[in-house]
N, C-alpha and C positions, 0 to 999 in steps of 0.2 A: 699254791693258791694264795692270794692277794687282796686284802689285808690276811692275815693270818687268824684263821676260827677259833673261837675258844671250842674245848672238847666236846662232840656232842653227845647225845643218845646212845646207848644201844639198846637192846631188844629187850633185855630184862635185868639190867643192871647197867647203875651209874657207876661212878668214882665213889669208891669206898672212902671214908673218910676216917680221920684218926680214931683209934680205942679208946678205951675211957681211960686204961693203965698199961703199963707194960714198963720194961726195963731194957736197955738196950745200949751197948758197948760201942764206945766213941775213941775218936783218935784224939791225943792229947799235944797240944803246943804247949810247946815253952817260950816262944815270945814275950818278952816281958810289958805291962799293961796291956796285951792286947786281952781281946775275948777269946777264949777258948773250946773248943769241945768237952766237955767234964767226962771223966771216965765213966760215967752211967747217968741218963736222963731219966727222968721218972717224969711219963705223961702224965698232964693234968683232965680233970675232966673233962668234957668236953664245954667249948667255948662259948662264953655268955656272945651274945649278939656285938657287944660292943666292941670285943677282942674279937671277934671275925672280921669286923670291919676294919679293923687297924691289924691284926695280925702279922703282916709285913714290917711294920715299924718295931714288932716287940724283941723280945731279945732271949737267947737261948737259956744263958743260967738264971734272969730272973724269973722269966715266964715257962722254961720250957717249950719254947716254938722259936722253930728255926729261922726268927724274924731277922730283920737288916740291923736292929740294934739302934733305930734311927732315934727314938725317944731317947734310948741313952747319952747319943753325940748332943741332941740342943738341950738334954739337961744337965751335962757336966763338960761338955769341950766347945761347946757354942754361946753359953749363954751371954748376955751382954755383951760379946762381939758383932760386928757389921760386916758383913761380906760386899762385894761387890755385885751387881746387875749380871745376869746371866743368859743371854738370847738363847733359847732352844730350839731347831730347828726339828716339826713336828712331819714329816714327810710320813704320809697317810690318806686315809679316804675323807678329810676334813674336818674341822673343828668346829661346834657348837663356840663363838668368840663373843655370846651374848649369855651365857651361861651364868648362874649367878654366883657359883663357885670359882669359876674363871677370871670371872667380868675385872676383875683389876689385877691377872697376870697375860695382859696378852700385849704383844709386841705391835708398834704404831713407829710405822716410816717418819722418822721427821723429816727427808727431804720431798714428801708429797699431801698436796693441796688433795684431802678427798674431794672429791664430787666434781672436782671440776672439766673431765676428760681429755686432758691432758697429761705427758708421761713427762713429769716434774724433773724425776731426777736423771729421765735419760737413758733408762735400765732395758727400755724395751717396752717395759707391762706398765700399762695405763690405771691411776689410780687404785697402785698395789698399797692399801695403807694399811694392811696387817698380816700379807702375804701373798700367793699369787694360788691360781686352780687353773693346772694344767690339764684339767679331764674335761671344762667347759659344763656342758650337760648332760655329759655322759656319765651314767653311775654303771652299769653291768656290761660284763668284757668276757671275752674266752678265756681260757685259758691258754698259755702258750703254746703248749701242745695240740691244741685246738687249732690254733693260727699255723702252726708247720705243716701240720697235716693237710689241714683243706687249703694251701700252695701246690699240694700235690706231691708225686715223689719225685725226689731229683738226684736220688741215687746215693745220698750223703749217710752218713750213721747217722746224724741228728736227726736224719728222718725216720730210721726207722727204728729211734729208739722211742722218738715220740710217739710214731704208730702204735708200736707194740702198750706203752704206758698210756696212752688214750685208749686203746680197746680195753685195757684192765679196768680201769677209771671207770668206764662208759658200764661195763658192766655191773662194776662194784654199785654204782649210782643206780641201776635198775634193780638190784637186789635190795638198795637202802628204799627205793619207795616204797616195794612191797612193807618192809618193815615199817615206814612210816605211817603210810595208810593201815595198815593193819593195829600199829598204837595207838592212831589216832580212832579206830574203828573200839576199841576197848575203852579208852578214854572217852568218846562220846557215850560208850554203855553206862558206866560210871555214873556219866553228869546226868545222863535221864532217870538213874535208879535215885542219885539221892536228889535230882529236882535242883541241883547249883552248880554253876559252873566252877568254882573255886573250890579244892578239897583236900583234908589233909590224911595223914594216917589213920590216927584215928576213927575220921569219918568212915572208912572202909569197912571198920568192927559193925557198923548199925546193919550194911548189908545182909539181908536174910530170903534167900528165894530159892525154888527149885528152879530154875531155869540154868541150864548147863553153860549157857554163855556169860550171862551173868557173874556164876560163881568161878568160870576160869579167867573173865575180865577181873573179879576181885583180887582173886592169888597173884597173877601176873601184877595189878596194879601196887600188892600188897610187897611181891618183890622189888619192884623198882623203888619204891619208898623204900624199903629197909636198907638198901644199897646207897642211895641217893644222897646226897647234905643235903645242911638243913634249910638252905635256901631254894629247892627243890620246888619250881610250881608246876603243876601240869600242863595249866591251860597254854601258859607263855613260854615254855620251856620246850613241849609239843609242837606248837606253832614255829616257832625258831627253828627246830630240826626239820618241818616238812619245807619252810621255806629255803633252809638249804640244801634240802635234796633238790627242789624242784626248780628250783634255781642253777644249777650243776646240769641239769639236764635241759632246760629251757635256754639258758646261755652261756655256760659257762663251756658244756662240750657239744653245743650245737651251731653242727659247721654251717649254718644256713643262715648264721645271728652276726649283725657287724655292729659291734657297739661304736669302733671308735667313728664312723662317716661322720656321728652327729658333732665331732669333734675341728673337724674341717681341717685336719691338719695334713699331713703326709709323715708316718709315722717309723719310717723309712729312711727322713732325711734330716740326721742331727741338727744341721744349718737352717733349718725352717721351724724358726723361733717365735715366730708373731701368731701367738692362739693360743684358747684358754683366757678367761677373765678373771675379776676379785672376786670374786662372793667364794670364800675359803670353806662353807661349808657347804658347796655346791649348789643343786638345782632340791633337792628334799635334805634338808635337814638330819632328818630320821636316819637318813642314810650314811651320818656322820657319826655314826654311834660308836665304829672303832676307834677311829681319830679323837672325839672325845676323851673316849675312856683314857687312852694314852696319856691326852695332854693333863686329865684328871690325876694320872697315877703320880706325875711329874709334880704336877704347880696346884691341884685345887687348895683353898685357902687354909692355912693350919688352924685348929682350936678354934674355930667361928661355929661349929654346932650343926654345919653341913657336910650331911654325905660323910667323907671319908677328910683322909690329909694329905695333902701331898707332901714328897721325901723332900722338895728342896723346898725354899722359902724366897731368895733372891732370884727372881726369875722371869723371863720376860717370854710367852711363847708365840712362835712365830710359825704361823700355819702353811704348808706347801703341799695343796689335795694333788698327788701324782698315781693313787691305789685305787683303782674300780671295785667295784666287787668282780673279780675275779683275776687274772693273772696282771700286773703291772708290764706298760711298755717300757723297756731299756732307755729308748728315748728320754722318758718323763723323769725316770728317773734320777738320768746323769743331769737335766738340767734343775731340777730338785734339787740335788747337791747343791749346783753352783749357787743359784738363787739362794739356798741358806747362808751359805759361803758367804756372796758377794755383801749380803748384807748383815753378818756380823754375829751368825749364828755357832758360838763354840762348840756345844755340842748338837748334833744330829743325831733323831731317835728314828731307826727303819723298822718297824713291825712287819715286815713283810719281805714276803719272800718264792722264789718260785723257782721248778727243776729243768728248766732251759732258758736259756738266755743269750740267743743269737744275734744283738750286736752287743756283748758283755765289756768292750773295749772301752766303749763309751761310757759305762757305768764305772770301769775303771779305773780311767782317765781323769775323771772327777775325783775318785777317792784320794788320785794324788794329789789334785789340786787341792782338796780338802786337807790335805796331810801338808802344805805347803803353807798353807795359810795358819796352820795348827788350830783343825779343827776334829774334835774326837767324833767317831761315827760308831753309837752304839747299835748293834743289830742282833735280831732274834734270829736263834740256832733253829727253827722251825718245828709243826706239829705232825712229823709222821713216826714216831718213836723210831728213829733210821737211826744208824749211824754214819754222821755224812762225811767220813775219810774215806766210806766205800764210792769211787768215782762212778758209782750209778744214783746214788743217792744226792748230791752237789746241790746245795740249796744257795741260789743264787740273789741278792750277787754276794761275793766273795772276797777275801783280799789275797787269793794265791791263786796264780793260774794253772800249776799244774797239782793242787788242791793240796800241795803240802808247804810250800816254800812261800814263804807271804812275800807281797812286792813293796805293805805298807805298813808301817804303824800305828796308825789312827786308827785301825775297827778293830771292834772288841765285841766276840758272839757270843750269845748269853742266853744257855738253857735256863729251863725252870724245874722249881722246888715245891713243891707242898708242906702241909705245917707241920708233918710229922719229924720228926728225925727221928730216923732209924735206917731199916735198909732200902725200904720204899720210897725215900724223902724225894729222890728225882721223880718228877711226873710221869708219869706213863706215857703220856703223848710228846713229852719230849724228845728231839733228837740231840744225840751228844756225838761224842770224839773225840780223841786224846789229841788230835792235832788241831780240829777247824772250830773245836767249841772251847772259848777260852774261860769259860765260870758259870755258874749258876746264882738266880736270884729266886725269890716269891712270885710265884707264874697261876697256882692256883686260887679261883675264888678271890679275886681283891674286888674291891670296894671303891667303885670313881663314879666321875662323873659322866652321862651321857645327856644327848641333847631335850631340850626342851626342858632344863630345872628338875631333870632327874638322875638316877644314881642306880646300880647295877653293880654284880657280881659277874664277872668273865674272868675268865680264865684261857692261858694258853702262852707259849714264849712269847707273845703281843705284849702279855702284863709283865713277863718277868723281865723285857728289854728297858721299859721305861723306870723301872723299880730301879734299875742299873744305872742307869741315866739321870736319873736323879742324884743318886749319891756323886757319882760325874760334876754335875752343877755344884753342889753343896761344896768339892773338892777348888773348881775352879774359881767358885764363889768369893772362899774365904782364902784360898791359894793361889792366887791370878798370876803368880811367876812362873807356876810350874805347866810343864809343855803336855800336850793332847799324848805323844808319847809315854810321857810319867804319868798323868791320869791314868792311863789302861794299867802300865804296871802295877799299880795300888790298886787299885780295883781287883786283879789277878790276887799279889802277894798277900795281900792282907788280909784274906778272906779267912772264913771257920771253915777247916775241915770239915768234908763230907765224911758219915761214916767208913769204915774200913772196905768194907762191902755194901755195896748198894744194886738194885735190882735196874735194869737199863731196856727201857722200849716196852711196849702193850707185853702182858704177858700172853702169849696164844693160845695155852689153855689154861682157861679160869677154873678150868677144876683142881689142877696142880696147884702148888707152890712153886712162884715164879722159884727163878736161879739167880742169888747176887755172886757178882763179879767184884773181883778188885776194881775201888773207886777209880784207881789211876786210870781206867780206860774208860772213864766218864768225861774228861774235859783234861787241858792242860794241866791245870791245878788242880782238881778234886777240890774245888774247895765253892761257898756260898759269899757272895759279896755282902759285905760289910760294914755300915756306915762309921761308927764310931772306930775299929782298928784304920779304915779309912785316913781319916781324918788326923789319927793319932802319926799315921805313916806317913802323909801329907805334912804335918809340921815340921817332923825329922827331916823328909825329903827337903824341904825349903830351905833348911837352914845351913845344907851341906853348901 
């Protein structure tokens, strides 16, 4: 699914969130300056509002949270240094590029005259002055599985692998109404007993009734609150889960929906390049809230008193809407690439991701040319807590065609982390693999920007790509000699060990005590990306 969702609902429990204390045994480096795992973390309480919001930037031994270490690098290995200008290429569901946290890191064609309907520089796309929007007007899409099946069957496995995981899907999605509608049917009990639409835990204690709906609407609401952070709203949080159920069933697997007609393209034929216009943040705005956030996690302004911070500082971002809300076409996105590519985008941030991908050739046909131009392609390891070296699970697109042997060095796939460190720190909705997921960042609860001058908590490998990507920039920023190849390795090598054991995918029963496994079968490295060892490996690396 495309952009990639941050976690949603379930019936009577959220994401549990850190303890207020605990003790818990870490793998120790001997790296010398770098940051380490300490033999024992001692959780702090829980986090004032303002370390939630920046939590990703903080740092393990001084805070205790398995943050990027980012405040450490511009306060001891950046400071009164210049980096160089950094184009980020944000391939997504589109960028709020009026944002007021954005508004002076967004990328601006100098070979094109805005406004004047003319294609300046020649490229094809007429008055691309901050990017190009390959979706046109279309925002809501099938899913891919959706598009194979209703072709019909033509006797292939791709068919009827899709069949079979479309009717799972389809059903899973009938079962999440009933759940939704039925939250929502408790949640509106709620707002009539206490008379507000907005409510917190506490509010729930006032409740006092003999009415038997009532008081199982109370408990039930009473559990999801005790389960939940603390960013936790009903009314917004409710609303969000029913629109994505009903959205999953209204278009995402219904075969009778064609999103892309309004696109006028032919979706089919690589060679048919002319469509899709400028407006980067599509036809509703609202509906650019992934791509925001992304381009938030990346670039929004350091230390100005908005919203959150973004990990790099040197940064130009360059918008290219190719992700509907729902499955991404192959098409859109091999031409994505190049579009970043042609026009000068180092690294490329893909939030998105999907489990077939029937012309994949051309997705990675780009990645070479990406890799040729040396440009790094940071991608999310995706939200099904799979492990995707099982070749049923392949969260596309990919850089190895037969899901072990990579073809390129430029992408780099990048699970997410929560604040805790310990054995839980991989998210639950993560997918990892010791071969196709190369690291983990801060995926849970971050703090960006979305559209219209406002700011949000999402979660999901969508956050934890750009958090990657970031330090990427930062690297390339103030290390401009070293190749989109050695970014990934630094990125990899120099990260903090994950614990020894760590707990991997949804636990399936909440009543158990998940099982941790050796970290080595979480990702290439076991290990969390890391700005300041980063940076420190970066200088070394240069000077070789």
């Amino acid at each position: 699914m495309s952009p990639i969702k941050p976690l949603k609902l379930s019936a009577f429990a959220l994401l549990v969130l850190a303890g207020c204390s605990a003790t818990v045994q870490a793998q120790v480096s001997t790296a010398k300056n770098f940051i380490t795992a300490p033999a024992a973390v001692v959780k702090k309480a829980p986090l004032s509002e303002n370390e939630l919001k920046r939590w990703s930037h903080l740092d393990l031994i001084k805070d205790s949270i398995p943050g990027m270490s980012v405040d450490k690098a511009y306060a001891e290995l950046l400071q009164g240094k210049t980096g160089q200008k950094v184009i980020v290429g944000i391939v997504d569901s589109g960028v709020d590029i009026e944002h007021e946290d954005l508004k002076g890191m967004i990328w601006t064609n100098p070979k094109e005259i805005p406004g004047n309907g003319i294609d300046d520089d020649k490229n094809g796309y007429i008055d691309d002055v901050n990017g190009w929007n390959f979706l046109g007007d279309a925002v809501r899409e099938n899913l891919e599985m959706t598009r194979i099946v209703k072709k019909g069957d033509d006797g292939s496995a791709q068919y009827k692998a899709a069949l079979e995981q479309y009717n799972e899907k389809y059903e899973k999605a009938l079962k999440d109404k009933q759940q939704v509608d039925f939250l929502l049917d408790v949640h509106a009990t709620i707002k009539k007993q206490l008379n507000k639409t907005t409510y917190k835990l506490e509010d729930l204690s006032t409740i006092t009734s003999t009415d038997s709906k009532v008081l199982q609407s109370k408990n039930i609401m009473t559990q999801i609150f005790g389960n939940a952070g603390p960013t936790f709203d009903p009314e917004a949080d409710f609303e969000e889960y029913r629109e994505q159920v009903y959205d999953q069933l209204n278009y995402n697997l219904n075969k009778e929906f064609d999103g892309r007609k309004i696109v006028g393209d032919n979706p089919n034929d690589i060679k048919n390049t002319n469509y899709g216009n400028n407006v980067v943040f599509g036809p509703d705005k609202e509906k650019a809230l992934h791509g925001t956030h992304v381009a938030g996690i990346i670039a929004q302004v350091r230390g100005n008193n908005l919203g959150g911070d973004g990990v790099a500082n040197n940064v130009e971002i360059l918008t290219v809407r190719a992700v509907p809300d729902g499955d991404e076409y192959d098409k859109d996105i091999a031409l994505a690439i190049r579009y970043a590519v042609d026009n000068g985008a180092k690294v490329i941030n893909g939030s998105f991701g999907k489990s077939f991908s029937p012309q994949k050739e051309w997705v990675y046909d780009a990645i070479k040319y990406a890799a040729k131009k040396d440009v790094l392609i940071v991608h999310a390891a995706g939200n099904d807590g799979y492990n995707i070296d099982e070749t049923k699970n392949i969260n596309y697109p990919n850089d190895s065609k037969d899901n072990v042997k990579e073809f390129a060095d430029n992408v780099i796939t990048i699970g997410a982390i929560n604040k805790e460190y310990g054995e839980t720190v991989v998210a639950g909705f993560s997918n990892f693999g010791k071969i196709n997921v190369d690291v983990f960042a801060p995926g849970e609860e971050i703090y960006a920007t979305v559209p219209n001058n406002k700011y949000k908590y999402l979660q999901g490998t969508s956050m934890a790509s750009p958090n990657a990507a970031g330090v990427a920039v930062l690297i390339r920023s103030y290390y401009p000699k070293l190749k989109a190849a050695q970014v990934k390795k630094i990125l990899m090598d120099s990260g903090v060990a994950l614990p020894a054991k760590v707990v991997l995918g949804e636990n399936p029963n909440p009543d158990e005590k998940p099982v941790a496994v050796s970290s080595a079968e979480s990702s290439k490295t076991a290990k969390m990306v890391n700005a300041y060892n980063a940076l420190l490996m970066a200088e070394k690396m240069s000077k070789k």
